[in-house]
C-alpha positions, 0 to 999 in steps of 0.5 A, a space after each residue: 432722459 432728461 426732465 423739466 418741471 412746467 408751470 401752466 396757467 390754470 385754464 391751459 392746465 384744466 384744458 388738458 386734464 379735461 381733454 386727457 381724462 386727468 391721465 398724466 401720461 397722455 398729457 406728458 406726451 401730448 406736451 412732448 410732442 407739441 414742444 418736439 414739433 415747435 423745436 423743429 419749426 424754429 431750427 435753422 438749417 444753414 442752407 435755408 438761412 442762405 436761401 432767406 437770407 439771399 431773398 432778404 437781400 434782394 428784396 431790400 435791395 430792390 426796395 432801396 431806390 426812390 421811385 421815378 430815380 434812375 436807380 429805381 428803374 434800372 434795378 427793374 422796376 418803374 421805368 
């Protein structure tokens, strides 16, 4: 296992050692855990990339074309 030293502001620090009861092991895994799901949040898996980026795609395309052009009404909306 490996080990990281956190610095904390003084009202997040005291915030948690008030709700813990001063006990650093639940503080350490309340922090463990908090970090654990906000990783998991923001990892991407590939094939949900594709699906965003398609949908991404899309939507800009969609939005490309001046309102009242042909463009714009053939892509679906307006006309």
């Amino acid at each position: 296992m490996n080990f990281i030293k956190l610095k904390l502001d003084d009202a997040t620090y005291q915030y948690l050692k008030d709700r813990f009861d001063g006990d650093v092991n639940l503080i350490e895994d309340f922090i463990k855990k908090m970090l654990s799901k906000e990783i998991k949040k923001i990892r991407l898996d590939p094939n949900d990339l594709d699906k965003k980026n398609t949908s991404d795609n899309l939507e800009n395309y969609l939005k490309s074309g001046k309102s009242g052009s042909r463009s714009y009404g053939v892509k679906g909306q307006g006309w």
